[in-house]
C-alpha positions in Angstrom: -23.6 -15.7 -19.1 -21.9 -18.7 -20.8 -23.2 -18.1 -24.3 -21.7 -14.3 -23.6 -18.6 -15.9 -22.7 -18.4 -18.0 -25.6 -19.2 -14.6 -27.5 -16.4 -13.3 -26.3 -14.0 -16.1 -26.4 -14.6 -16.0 -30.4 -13.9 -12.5 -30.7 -10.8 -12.8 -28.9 -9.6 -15.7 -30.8 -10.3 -13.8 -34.3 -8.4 -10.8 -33.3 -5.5 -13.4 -32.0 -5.3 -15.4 -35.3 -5.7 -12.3 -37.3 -2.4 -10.8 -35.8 -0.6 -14.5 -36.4 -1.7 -13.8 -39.6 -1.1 -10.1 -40.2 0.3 -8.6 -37.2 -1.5 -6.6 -34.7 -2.0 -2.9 -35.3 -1.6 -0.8 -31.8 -2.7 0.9 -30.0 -5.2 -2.2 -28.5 -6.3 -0.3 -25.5 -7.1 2.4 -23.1 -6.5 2.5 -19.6 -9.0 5.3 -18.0 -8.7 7.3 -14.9 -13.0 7.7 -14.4 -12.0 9.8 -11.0 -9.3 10.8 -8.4 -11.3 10.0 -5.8 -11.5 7.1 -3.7 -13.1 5.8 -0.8 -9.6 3.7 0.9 -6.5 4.8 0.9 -4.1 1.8 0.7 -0.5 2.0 1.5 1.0 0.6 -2.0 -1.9 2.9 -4.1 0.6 4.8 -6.5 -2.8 6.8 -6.9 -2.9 8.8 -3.8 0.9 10.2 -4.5 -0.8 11.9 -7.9 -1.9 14.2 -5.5 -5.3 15.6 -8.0 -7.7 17.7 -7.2 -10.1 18.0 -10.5 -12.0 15.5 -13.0 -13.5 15.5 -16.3 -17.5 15.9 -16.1 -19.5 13.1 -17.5 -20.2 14.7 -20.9 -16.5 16.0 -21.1 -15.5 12.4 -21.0 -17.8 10.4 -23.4 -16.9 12.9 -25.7 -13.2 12.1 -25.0 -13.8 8.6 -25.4 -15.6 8.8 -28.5 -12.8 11.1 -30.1 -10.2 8.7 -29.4 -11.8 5.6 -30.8 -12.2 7.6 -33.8 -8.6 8.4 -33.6 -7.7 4.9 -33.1 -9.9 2.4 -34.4 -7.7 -0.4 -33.2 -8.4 0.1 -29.9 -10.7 -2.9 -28.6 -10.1 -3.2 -25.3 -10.8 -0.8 -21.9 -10.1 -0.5 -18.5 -11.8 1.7 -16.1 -9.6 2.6 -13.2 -9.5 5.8 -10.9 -9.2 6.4 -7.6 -12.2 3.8 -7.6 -14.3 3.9 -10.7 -17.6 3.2 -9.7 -17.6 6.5 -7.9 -18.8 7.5 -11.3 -20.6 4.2 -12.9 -22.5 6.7 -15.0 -19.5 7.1 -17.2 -18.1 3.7 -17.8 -21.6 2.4 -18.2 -21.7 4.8 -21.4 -18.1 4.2 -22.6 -18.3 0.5 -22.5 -20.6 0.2 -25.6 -17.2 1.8 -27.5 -15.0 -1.1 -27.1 -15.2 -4.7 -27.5 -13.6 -5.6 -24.1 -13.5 -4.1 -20.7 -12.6 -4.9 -17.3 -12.8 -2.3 -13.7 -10.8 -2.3 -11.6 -12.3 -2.1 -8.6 -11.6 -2.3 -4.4 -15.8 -4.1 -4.3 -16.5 -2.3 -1.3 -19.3 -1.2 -3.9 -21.8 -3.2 -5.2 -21.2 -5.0 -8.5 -23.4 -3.5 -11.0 -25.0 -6.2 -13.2 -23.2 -5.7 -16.2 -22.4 -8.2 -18.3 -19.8 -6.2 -21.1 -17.0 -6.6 -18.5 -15.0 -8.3 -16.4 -14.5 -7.1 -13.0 -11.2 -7.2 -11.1 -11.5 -7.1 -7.4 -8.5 -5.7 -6.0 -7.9 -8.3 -2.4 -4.4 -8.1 -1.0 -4.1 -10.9 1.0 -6.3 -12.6 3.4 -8.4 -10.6 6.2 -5.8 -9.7 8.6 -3.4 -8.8 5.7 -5.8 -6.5 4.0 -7.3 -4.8 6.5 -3.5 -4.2 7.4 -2.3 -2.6 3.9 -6.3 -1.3 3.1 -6.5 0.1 6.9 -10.3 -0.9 7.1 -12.2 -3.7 8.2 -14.6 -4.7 5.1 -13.2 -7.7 3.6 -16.3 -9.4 4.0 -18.1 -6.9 2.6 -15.8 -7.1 -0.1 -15.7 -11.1 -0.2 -19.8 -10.7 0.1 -20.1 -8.6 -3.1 -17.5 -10.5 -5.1 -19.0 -13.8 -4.6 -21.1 -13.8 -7.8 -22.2 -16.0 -11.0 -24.2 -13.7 -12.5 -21.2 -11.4 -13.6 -17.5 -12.2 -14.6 -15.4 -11.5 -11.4 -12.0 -12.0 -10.6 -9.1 -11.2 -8.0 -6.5 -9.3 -8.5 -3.5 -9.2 -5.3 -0.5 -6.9 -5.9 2.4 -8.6 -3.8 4.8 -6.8 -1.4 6.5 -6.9 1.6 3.8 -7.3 4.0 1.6 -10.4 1.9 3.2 -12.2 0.4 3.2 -15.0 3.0 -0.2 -15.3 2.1 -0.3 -16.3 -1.1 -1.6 -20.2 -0.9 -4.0 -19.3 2.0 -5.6 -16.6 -0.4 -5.7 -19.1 -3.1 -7.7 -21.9 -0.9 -9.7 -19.7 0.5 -10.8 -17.8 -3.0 -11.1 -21.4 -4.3 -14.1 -21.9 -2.1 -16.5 -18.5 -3.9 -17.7 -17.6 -7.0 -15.2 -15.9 -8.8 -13.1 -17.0 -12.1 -10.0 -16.5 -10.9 -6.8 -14.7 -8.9 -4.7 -12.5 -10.8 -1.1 -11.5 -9.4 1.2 -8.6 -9.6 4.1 -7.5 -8.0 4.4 -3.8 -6.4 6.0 -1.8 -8.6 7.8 1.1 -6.0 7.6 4.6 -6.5 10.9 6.4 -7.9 12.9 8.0 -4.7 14.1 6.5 -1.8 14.3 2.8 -1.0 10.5 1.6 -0.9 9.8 -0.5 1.9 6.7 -2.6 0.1 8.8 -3.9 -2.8 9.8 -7.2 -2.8 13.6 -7.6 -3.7 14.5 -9.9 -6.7 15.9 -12.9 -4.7 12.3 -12.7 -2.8 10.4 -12.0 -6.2 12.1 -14.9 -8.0 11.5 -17.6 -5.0 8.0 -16.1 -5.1 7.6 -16.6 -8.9 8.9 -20.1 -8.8 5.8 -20.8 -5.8 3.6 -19.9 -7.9 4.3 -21.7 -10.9 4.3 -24.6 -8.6 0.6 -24.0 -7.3 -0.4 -23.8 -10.5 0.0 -27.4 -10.7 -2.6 -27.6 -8.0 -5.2 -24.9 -8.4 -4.6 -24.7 -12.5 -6.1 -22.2 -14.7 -7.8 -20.5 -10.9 -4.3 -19.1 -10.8 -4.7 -16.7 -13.8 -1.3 -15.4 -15.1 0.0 -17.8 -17.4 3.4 -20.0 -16.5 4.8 -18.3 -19.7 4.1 -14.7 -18.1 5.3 -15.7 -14.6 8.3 -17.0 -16.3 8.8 -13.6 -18.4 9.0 -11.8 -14.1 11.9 -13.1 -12.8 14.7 -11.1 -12.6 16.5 -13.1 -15.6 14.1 -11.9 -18.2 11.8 -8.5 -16.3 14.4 -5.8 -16.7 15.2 -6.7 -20.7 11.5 -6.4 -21.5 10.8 -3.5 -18.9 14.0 -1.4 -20.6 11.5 -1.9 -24.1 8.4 -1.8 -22.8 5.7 -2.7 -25.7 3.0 -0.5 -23.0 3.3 3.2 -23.9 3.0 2.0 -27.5 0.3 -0.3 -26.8 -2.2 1.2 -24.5 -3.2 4.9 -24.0 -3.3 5.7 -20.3 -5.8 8.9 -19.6 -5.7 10.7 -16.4 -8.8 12.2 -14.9 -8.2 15.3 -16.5 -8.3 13.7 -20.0 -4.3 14.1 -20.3 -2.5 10.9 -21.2 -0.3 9.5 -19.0 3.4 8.0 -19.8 4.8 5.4 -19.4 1.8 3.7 -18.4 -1.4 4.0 -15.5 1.3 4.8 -12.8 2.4 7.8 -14.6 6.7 9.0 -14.4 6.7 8.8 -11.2 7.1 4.8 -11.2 10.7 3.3 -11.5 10.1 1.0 -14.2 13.6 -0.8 -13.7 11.4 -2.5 -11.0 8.1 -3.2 -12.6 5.4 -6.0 -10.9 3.0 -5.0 -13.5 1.5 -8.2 -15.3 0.7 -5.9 -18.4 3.7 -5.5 -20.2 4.7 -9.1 -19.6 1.7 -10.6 -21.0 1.4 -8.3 -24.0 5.4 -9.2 -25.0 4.5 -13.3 -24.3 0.9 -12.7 -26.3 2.1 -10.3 -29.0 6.1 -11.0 -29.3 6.0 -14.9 -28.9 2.7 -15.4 -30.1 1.8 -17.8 -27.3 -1.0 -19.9 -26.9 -0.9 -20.4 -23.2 -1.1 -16.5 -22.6 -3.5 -16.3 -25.0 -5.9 -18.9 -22.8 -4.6 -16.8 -19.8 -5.6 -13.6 -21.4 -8.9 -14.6 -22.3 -9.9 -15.4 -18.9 -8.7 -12.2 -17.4 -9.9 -9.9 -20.1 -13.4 -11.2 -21.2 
């Protein structure tokens, strides 16, 4: 596992120094829906509000995939969403061995497969009582249980809103304490339409933002979104890189249909004016500043 990581780590730097040195050619990855279905159905899933009914077969898929790594050669990095991807392992298991990279994206109330070409991001939104009240079911320790592992790269990603983020130091302590490489954070990103009661407001955002840049001082590189990316969220700096975001030109969002998806994973019906989303910050910080601290960051959560 470390001499994979190292493996990894190399690759990552070369592609890094080559766009110092060149400039990076996009687009540098794919975001794939693997299913519309899913076994939860949290309150802030901007899934569930896509409302479809149908899915690519296996074969229909690969053959997708393979098309648009043809088409796109720069491409070198994948991430298997749905619904909940390992619904359908059979695919991403196949379409890993096209791209350099990949992470899923998972809820781990599945098993990990033992696959050792991703990373795996477990989605925990808080500690037990404030999962179990936005996922409405009582398997955190399941969850906890099946993410608690050395033998594959695991980390946590939370998405912040109204109703967690008090939690966000007790998460951090008690995460400390397993397995896993690291948490990753986000802010909910509401749905276009009426006020949305789960995003956080900027005032709250901002304080929120500042707390965690703070913690990082204690619990380091465990906390991974780099300070230059947490810096890049507050409301000074989020709407001037959201109004140009780099991630319709960067990554290729695919639905489960095989139909690509615009702006980004969460489709039109997102009000980007608002965005939580790590992604676009951390590609501006990596790719527009060039910066070395995301680029450790990066690393971690993507290989």
């Amino acid at each position: 596992m470390q001499l994979l990581n190292w493996m990894n780590f190399v690759k990552l730097s070369y592609y890094f120094l080559k766009h110092i040195c060149s400039g990076l050619k996009y687009p540098i990855g794919i975001s794939v829906d693997v299913t519309h279905k899913c076994n939860m159905a949290c309150k802030h899933c901007y899934f569930i509000r896509q409302n479809y009914k149908h899915e690519l077969d296996r074969d229909e898929y690969i053959f997708l995939l393979r098309d648009l790594k043809r088409k796109y050669p720069t491409i070198l990095h994948a991430t298997w969403v749905g619904g909940e991807p390992l619904l359908r392992k059979d695919i991403i298991e196949e379409g890993m061995k096209l791209f350099h990279f990949n992470m899923v994206v998972t809820n781990g109330t599945i098993a990990l497969p033992s696959w050792k070409r991703c990373v795996f991001n477990v989605s925990v939104d808080g500690t037990k009582d404030y999962y179990k009240q936005i996922r409405g079911l009582d398997c955190y320790d399941l969850v906890k249980r099946n993410a608690d592992r050395d033998d594959i790269r695991v980390n946590i990603a939370c998405v912040l809103n109204k109703q967690n983020y008090y939690c966000v130091e007790d998460l951090l302590k008690e995460w400390k304490n397993t397995r896993v490489g690291g948490v990753i954070f986000d802010f909910y990103t509401p749905i276009n339409g009426p006020t949305d009661e789960l995003w956080l407001d900027w005032n709250e955002r901002d304080s929120l933002v500042e707390k965690i840049i703070d913690l990082k001082r204690k619990y380091g590189p465990f906390i991974l979104n780099s300070t230059p990316v947490l810096g890049l969220m507050k409301s000074e700096n989020s709407k001037r890189i959201t109004h140009n975001c780099p991630l319709p030109e960067a990554i290729i969002c695919i639905d489960a249909l095989g139909k690509r998806k615009l702006p980004c994973v969460i489709g039109d019906i997102a009000d980007c004016s608002k965005c939580g989303c790590i992604i676009p910050f951390q590609i501006h910080s990596l790719v527009q500043r060039k910066d070395l601290k995301t680029f450790f960051a990066t690393r971690r959560i993507f290989t």
